[in-house]
C-alpha positions in Angstrom: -1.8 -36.8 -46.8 -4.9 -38.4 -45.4 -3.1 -41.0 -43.5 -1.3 -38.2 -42.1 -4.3 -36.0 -41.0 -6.0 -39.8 -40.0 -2.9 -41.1 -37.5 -3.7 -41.1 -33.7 -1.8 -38.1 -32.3 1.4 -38.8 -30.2 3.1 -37.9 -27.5 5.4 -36.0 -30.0 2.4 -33.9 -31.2 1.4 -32.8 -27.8 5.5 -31.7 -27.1 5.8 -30.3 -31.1 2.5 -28.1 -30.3 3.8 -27.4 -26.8 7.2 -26.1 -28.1 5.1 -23.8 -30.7 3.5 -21.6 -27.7 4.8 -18.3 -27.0 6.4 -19.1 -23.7 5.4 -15.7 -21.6 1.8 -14.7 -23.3 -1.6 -15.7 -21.3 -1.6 -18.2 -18.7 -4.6 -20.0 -18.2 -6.3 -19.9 -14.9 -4.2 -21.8 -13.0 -1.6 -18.7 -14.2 1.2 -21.1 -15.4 2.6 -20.3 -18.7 3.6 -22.4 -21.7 7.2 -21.3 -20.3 6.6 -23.6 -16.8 5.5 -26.6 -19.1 8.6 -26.2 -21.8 10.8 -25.7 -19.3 9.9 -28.5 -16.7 9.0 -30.8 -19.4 11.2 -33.5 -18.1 9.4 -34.0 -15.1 5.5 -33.2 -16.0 5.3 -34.2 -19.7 4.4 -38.1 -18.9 1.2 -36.5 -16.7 0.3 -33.9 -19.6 0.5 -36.1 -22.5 -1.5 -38.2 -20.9 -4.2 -36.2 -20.1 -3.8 -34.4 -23.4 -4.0 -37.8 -25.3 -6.5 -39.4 -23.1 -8.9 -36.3 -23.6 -8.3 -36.3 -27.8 -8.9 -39.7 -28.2 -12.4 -39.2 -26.8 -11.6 -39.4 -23.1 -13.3 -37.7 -20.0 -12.3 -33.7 -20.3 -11.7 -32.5 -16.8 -13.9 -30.0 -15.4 -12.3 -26.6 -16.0 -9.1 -27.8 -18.0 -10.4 -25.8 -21.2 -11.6 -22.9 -19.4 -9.9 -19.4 -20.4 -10.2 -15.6 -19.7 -10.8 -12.8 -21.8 -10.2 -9.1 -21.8 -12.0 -6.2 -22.4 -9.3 -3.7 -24.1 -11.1 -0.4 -24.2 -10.5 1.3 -27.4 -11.7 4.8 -26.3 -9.8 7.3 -23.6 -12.4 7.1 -21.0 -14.9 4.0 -21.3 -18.1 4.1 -19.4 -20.2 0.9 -21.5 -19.0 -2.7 -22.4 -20.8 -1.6 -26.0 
């Protein structure tokens, strides 16, 4: 098990965890999907496993390319705070 958790990650790893996403459920900011990256797999998966391996094995992380949103989701009728 510890050589396991200890190999480098593959190519395979960044598809297997691709292929776990929820395809329709919150694009990042650049508003694509896990669905545009499953789908289309066959022409940008070279480019994104190799950022996505370059980056885990202790490469430069692109500005911006972990950035996220969130949302407020009121949970009264009528809200008028953030509190």
């Amino acid at each position: 098990m510890r050589q396991t958790l200890e190999a480098p990650f593959t190519p395979q790893d960044v598809l297997s965890a691709l292929k776990e996403m929820s395809p329709c459920k919150a694009p990042g900011p650049d508003d694509f999907h896990a669905f545009f990256f499953q789908h289309y797999w066959h022409i940008v998966g070279q480019d994104v496993c190799d950022l996505v391996l370059q980056v885990l094995r202790g490469g430069h992380m692109p500005e911006g390319i972990n950035d996220t949103f969130i949302t407020l989701i009121p949970k009264v009728t009528h809200p008028e705070r953030v509190t």
